[in-house]
VEXDREN-2710 file (C-alpha; in Angstrom, 1 decimal):
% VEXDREN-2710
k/r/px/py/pz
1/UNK/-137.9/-14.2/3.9
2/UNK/-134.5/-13.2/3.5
3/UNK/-133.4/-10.5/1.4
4/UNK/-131.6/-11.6/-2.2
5/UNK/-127.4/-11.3/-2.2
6/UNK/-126.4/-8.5/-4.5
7/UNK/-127.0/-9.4/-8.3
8/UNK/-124.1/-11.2/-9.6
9/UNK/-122.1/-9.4/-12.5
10/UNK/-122.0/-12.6/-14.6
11/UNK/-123.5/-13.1/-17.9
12/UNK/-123.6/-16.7/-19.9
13/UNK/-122.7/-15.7/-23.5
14/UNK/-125.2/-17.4/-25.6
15/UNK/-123.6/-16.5/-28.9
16/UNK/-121.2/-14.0/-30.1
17/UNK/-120.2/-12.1/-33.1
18/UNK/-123.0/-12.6/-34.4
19/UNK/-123.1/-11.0/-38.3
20/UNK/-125.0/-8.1/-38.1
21/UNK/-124.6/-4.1/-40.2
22/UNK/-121.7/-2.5/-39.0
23/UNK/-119.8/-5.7/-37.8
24/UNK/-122.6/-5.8/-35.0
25/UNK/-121.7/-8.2/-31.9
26/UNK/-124.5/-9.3/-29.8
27/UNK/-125.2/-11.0/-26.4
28/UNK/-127.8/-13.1/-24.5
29/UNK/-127.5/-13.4/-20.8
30/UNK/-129.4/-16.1/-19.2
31/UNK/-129.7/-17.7/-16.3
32/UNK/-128.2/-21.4/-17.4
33/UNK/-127.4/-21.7/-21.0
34/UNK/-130.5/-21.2/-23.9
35/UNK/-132.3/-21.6/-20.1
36/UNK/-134.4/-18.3/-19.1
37/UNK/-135.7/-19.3/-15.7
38/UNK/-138.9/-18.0/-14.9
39/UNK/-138.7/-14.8/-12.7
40/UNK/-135.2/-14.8/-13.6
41/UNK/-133.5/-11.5/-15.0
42/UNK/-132.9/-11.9/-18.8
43/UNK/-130.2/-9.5/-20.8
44/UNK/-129.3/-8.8/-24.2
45/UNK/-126.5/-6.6/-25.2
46/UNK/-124.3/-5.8/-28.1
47/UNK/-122.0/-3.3/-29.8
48/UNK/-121.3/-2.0/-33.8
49/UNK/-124.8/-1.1/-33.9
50/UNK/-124.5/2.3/-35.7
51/UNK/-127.7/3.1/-37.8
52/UNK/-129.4/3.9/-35.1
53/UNK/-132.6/2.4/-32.5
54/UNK/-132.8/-1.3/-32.2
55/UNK/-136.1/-3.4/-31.4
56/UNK/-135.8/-6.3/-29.2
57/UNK/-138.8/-9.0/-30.3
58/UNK/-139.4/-11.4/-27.4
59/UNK/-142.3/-13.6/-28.7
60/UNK/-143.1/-16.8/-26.6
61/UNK/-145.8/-18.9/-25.0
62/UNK/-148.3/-16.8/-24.1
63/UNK/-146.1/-13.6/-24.4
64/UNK/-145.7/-10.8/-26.9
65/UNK/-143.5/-7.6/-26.4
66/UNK/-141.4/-5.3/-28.1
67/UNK/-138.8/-3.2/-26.8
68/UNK/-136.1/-0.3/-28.3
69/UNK/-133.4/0.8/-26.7
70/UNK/-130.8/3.6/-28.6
71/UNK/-127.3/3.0/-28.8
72/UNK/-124.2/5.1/-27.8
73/UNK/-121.9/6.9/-30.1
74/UNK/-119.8/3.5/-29.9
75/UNK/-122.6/1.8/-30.8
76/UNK/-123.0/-0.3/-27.7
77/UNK/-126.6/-1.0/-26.3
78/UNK/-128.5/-3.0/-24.0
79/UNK/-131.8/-4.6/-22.8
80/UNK/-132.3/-6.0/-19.7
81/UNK/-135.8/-7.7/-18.8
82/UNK/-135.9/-7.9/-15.0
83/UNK/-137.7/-10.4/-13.0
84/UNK/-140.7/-9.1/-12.5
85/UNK/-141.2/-9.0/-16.3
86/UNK/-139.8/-12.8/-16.8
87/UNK/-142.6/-13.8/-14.0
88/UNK/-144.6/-13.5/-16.6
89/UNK/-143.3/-16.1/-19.0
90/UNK/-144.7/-19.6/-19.7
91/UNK/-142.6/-22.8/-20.1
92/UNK/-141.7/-23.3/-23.4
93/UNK/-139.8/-22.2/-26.5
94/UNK/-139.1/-17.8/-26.8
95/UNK/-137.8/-16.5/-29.8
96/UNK/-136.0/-13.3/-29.4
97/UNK/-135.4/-11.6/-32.3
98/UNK/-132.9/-8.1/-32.8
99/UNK/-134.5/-5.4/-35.2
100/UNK/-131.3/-3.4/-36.5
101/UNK/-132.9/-0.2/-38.7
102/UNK/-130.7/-0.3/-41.4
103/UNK/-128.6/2.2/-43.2
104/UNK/-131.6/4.8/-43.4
105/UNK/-132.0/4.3/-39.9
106/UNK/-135.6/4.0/-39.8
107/UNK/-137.5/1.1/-38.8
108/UNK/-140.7/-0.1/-41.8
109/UNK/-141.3/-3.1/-40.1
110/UNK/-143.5/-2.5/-36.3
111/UNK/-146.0/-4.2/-34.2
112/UNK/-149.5/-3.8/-34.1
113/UNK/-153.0/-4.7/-33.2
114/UNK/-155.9/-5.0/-35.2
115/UNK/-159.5/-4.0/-34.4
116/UNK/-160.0/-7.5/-33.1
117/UNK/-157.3/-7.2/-30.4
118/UNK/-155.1/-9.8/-32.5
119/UNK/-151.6/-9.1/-32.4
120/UNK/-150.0/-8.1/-36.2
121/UNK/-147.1/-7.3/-37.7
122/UNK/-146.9/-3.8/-39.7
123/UNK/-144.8/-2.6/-42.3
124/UNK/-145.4/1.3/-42.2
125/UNK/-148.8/1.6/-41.3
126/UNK/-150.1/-1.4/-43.1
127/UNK/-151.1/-4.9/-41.8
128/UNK/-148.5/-7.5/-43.3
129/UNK/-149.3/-10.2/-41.1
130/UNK/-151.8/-11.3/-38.1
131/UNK/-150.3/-13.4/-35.3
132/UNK/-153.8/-14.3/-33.2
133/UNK/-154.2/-13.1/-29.8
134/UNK/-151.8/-12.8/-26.9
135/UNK/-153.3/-15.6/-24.8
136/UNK/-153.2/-17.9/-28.0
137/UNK/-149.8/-17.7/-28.9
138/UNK/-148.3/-21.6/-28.6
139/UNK/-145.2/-23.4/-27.3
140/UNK/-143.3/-23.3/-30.9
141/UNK/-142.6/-20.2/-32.3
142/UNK/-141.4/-20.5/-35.3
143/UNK/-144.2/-19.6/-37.7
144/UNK/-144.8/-16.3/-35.5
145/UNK/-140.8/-15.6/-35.9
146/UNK/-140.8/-16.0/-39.8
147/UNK/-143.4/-13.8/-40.3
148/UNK/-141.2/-11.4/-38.5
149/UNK/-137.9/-12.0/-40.3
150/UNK/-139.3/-12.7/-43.5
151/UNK/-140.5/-9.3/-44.3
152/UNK/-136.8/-8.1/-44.4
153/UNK/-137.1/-9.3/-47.8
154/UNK/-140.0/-6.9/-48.5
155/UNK/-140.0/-3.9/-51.6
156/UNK/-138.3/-1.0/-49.7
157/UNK/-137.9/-2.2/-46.8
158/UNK/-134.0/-2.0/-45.2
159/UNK/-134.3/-4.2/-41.8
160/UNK/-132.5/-6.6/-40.9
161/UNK/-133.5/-9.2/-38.3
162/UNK/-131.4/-11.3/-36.2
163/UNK/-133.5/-14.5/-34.3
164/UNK/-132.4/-16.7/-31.3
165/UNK/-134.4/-19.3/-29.7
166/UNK/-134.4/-20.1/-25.6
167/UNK/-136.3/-22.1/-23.6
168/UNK/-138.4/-20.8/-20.8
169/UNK/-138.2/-22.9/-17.7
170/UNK/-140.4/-23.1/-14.0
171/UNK/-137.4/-22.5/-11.6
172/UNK/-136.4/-26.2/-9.9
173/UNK/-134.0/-27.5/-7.8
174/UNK/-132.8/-31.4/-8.0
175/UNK/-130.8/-33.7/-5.8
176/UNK/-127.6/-35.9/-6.7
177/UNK/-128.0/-39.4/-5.5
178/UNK/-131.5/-39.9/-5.6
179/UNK/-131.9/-43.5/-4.8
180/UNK/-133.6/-45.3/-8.0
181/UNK/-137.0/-46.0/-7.6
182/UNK/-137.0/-44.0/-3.9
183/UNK/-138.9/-41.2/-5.1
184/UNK/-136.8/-38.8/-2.7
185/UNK/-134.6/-40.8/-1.0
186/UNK/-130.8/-40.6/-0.2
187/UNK/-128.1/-42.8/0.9
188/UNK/-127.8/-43.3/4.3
189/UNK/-125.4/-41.0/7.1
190/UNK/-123.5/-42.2/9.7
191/UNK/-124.0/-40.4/12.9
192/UNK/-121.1/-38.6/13.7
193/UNK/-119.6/-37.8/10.1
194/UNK/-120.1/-34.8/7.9
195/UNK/-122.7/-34.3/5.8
196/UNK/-122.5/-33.7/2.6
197/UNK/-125.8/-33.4/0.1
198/UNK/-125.5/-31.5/-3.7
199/UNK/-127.7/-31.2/-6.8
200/UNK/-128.2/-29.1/-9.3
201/UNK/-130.8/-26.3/-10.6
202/UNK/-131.8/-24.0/-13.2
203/UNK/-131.7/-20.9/-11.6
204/UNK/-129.2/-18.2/-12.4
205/UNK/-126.2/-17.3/-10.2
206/UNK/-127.6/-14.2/-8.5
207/UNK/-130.1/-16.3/-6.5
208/UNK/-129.0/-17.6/-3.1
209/UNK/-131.0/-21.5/-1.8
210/UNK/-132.3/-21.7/1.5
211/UNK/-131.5/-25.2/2.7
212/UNK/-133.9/-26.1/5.8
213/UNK/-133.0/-29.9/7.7
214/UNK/-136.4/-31.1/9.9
215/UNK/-137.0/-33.7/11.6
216/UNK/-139.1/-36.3/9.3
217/UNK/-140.9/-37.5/12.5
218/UNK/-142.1/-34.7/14.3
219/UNK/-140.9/-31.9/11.9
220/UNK/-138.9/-29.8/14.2
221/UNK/-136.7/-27.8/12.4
222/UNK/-132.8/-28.7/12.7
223/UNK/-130.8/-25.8/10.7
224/UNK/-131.8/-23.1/8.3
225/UNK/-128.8/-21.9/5.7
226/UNK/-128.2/-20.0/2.3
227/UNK/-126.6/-22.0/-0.1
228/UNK/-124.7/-20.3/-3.2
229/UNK/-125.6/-21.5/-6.3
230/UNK/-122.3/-22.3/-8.6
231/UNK/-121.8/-22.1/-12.5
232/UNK/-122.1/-25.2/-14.4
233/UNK/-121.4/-26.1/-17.7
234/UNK/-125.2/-27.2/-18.7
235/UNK/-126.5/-26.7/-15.2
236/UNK/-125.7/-24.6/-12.6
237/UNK/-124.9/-26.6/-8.8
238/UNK/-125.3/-26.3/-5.3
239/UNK/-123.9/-27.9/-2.3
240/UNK/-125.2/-28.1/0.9
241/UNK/-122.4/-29.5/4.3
242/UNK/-123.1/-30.1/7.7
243/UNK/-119.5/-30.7/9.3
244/UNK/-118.8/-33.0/11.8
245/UNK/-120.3/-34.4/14.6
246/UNK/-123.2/-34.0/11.9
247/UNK/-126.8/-35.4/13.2
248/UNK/-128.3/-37.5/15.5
249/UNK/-129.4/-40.8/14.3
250/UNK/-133.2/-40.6/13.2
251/UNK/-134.9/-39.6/9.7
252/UNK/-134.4/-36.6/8.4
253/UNK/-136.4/-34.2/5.6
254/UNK/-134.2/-31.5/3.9
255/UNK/-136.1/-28.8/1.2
256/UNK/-134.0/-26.6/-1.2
257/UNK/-135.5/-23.8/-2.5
258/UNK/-135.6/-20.4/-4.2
259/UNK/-136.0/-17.2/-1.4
260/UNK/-138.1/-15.4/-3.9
261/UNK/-140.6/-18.1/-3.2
262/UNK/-142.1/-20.2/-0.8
263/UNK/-142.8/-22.8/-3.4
264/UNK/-141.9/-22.3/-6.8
265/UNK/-138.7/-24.2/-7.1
266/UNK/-138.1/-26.1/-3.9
267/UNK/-136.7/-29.8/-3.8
268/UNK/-137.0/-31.9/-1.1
269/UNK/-135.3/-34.8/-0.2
270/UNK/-135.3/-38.0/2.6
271/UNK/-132.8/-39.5/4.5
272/UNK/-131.5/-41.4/7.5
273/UNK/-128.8/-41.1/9.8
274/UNK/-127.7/-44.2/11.5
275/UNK/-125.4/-45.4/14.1
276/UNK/-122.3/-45.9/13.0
277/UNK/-121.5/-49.8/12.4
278/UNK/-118.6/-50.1/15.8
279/UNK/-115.2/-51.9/15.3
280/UNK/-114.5/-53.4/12.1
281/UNK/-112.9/-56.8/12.7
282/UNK/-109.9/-58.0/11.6
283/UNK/-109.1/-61.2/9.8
284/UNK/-108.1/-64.2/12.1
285/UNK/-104.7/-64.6/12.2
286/UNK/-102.4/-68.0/12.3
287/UNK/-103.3/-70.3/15.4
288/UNK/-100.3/-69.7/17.9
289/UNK/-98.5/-73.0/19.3
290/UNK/-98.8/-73.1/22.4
291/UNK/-96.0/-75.7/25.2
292/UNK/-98.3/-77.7/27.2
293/UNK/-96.2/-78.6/29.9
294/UNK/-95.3/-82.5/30.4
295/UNK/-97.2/-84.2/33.6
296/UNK/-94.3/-84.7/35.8
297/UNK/-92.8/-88.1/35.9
298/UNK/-94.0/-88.7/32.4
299/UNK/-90.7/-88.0/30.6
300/UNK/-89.0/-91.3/32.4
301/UNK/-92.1/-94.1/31.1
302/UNK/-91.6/-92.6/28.0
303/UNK/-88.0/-93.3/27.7
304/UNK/-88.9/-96.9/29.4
305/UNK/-91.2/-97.7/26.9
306/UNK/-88.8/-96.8/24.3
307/UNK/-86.8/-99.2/25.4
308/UNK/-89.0/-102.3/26.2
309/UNK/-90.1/-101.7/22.7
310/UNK/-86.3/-101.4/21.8
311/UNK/-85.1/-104.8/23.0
312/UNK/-88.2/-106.4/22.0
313/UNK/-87.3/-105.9/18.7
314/UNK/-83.6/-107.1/19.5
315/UNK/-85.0/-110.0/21.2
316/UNK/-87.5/-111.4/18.4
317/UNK/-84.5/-111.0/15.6
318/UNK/-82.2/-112.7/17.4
319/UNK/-84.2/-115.8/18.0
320/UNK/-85.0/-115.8/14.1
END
């Protein structure tokens, strides 16, 4: 497998300027926008926060974790989740929620577990509410993340919570073009001109694609290439060129994938290549006139005939 290119310094804002204390600013990188591809990295970041540690709440599918991070004298701070932690997300909706401490810079509201195992949330010591197991935790998380925010509004308590929802998504890679109803078909090639496939995926832009072209017959492998993946508004692209003379005619198989796996996120895609169609013919033109030539002698009847028909005519009026 080949190695990963060098880790892209591009973040998708997700929302800025966000209201928090202090005039707070914060930042959600992900891999396609409100899209955290799984085994993707996943950043949050921000500035103005100046009382002190802030909790990152990540609560999801399956997933529960809490993070702190403290800020620098400007106030600036970040979290970054790397892949091997975003392996472990499930598909579905994540609600990650910033814990800012407040003017007394001390944090009432933390996680907990209860004697049971179940996951609870704990303002100073004390069990405030119970959020089931780990394993348990569902698709939609919006009863989980009120719990959480609504006990800013708790006797003595100074946090302030900001939440933001994202969905979770198994890395995949899709073609343009797609003939309807084909499955996984393309449009046919013509021997002998470039070729030009693209698509689109959910992966961030510090993955690379491997493209691999096989035979569909006997599946001998053609060519093997990286393709970059390129920023999209919704959906980030890709774009995979063969340049001329292209391929041989015959049937083709082409897979995209991610390197960091063998299968997760791989699209594959048929096609043929066919001869090309020869000269295109061109419209008939005007028939040309062509000068047949006169049998020789044939001049001199004709001007007899003329005038036996000539003085026949004289002939017959005269007599009348």
């Amino acid at each position: 497998m080949k190695s990963l290119v060098p880790v892209a310094a591009v973040i998708v804002i997700l929302a800025a300027c966000m209201a928090l204390p202090a005039s707070a600013a914060v930042y959600y990188g992900s891999s396609t926008p409100q899209i955290i591809t799984k085994g993707d990295a996943f950043s949050v970041s921000g500035t103005g926060a100046k009382n002190g540690t802030v909790a990152l709440w990540v609560i999801g599918r399956n997933y529960f974790g809490v993070r702190s991070t403290a800020p620098d004298r400007y106030g600036n701070f970040s979290i970054v989740y790397k892949p091997t932690e975003t392996e472990k997300f499930s598909g579905g909706q994540y609600a990650v929620v910033l814990q800012d401490p407040g003017p007394d810079g001390t944090m009432e509201i933390e996680p907990g577990v209860d004697s049971n195992g179940n996951l609870t949330i704990m303002n100073r010591g004390r069990i405030i509410a119970r959020l089931g197991a780990e394993e348990d935790l569902a698709g939609n998380v919006g009863k989980e993340t009120n719990a959480l925010t609504s006990s800013a509004g708790l006797q003595g308590v100074d946090d302030t919570f900001l939440p933001e929802y994202f969905f979770v998504e198994e890395p995949s890679v899709h073609f343009d073009n797609i003939i309807p109803a084909s499955g996984s078909r393309l449009p046919d090639r013509v021997s002998g001109e470039q070729v030009l496939i693209t698509g689109t995926t959910n992966m961030g832009l510090e993955n690379a694609l491997r493209a691999e072209l096989r035979n569909a017959d006997s599946g001998t492998p053609v060519t093997t290439k990286e393709v970059p993946i390129i920023a999209g508004s919704s959906l980030n692209s890709w774009s995979y060129r063969l340049d001329e003379p292209g391929l041989q005619p015959g049937d083709y198989l082409i897979s995209v994938g991610w390197t960091k796996s063998n299968t997760s996120g791989t699209g594959t895609a048929q096609f043929t290549v066919r001869n090309g169609a020869g000269p295109v013919p061109t419209a008939p033109g005007p028939t040309p006139v062509v000068n047949v030539p006169l049998p020789r002698g044939l001049d001199t009847l004709l001007i007899i005939g003329i005038l036996f028909v000539f003085a026949a005519v004289v002939y017959t009026t005269g007599k009348k």
